[in-house]
N, C-alpha and C positions, 0 to 999 in steps of 0.2 A: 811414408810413415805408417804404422801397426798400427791398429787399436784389437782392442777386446769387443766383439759383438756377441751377447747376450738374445737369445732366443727362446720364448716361455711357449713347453707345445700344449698346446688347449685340446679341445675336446676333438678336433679335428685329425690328431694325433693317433689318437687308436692305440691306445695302448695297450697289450697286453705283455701278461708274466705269467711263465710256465718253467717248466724244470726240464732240463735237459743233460744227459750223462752226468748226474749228481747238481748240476749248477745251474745256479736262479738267473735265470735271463728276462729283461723285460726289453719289449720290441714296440716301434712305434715311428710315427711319421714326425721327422725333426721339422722340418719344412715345407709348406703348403703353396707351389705354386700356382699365379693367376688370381687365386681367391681371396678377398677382403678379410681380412683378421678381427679378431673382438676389439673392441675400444681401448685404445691404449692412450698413455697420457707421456707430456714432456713438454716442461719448463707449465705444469698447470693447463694443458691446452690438450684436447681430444683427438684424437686422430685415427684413422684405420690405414693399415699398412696392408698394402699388396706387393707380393714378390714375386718378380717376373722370373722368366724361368730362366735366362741365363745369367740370375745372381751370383750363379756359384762358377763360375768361371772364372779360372785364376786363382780361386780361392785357397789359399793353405787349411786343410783339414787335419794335420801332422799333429796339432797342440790341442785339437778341441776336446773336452770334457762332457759328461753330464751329471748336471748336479739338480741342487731342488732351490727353488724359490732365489737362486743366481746366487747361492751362497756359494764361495770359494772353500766355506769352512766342511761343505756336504759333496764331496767328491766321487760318486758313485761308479764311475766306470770312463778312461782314457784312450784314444787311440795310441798317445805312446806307452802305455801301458802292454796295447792291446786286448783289452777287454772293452773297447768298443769300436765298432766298426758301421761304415755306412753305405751307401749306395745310394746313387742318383738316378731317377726317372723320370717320365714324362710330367708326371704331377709334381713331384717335389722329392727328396731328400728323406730316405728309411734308414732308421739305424735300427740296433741290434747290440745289447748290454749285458755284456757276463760279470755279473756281481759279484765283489768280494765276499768274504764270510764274515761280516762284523756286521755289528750291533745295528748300525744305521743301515746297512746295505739292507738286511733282514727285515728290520721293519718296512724297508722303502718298498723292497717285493713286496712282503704281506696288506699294502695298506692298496698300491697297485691291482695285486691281484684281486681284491674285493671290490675294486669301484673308488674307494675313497680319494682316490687321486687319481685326478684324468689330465695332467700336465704336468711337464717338469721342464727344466729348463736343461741348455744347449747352448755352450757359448765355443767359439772358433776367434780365431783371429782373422782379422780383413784390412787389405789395405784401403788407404783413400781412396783413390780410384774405382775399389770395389764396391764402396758404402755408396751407393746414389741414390739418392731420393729427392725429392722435391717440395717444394710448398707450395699450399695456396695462396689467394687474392690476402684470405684473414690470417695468413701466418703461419698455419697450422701445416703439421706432414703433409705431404698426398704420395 
């Protein structure tokens, strides 16, 4: 079975947004492997996620988007689109976003390119199999 995996890239990311042959790209790391992530939460319960590095194996990256704050409604750039594309390395997962010319694409560079926004989110689809992780003693991710 499919699901929808949801990925919010933090400061760890690296964003940046520049112009290139007329068109606003912003570039950045989707995926951080090895390293402990900011605090994240589910079902009320704290956790930090670490992603090893052969997550992505097997993975379908055919459907994945980027959007902001996991909104389905803020579609900023599609592989099947192609206006977004990515590449895998030793550390983790670079993408690379050629933006549409609308209103929100617009602002999303402009607020980007200043600082204002040091993550966005990155959702793919994964099968079971590929989603693993674990819990602790108290419940929680690990």
């Amino acid at each position: 079975m499919n699901k929808s995996e949801n990925r919010y890239l933090t400061e760890q990311s690296k964003l940046r947004a520049f112009v290139e042959d007329d068109k606003k790209i912003i570039e950045g790391r989707a995926l951080v492997f090895n390293s402990e992530s900011r605090l994240l939460y589910e079902d009320n319960k704290e956790f930090n996620e670490v992603i090893e590095k052969d997550a992505l194996v097997g993975t379908d990256l055919s459907r994945a988007y980027l959007t902001y704050n996991h909104s389905k409604d803020d579609v900023f750039a599609t592989v099947r689109g192609q206006s977004l594309s990515t590449v895998t390395d030793d550390d983790g997962m670079l993408f690379r976003a050629v933006l549409n010319n609308t209103q929100k694409a617009n602002d999303m560079y402009e607020m980007v390119r200043n600082g204002d926004i040091a993550g966005l989110s990155f959702n793919m689809v994964v099968t079971d199999q590929d989603f693993k992780y674990s819990r602790a003693t108290d419940g929680s991710l690990k």
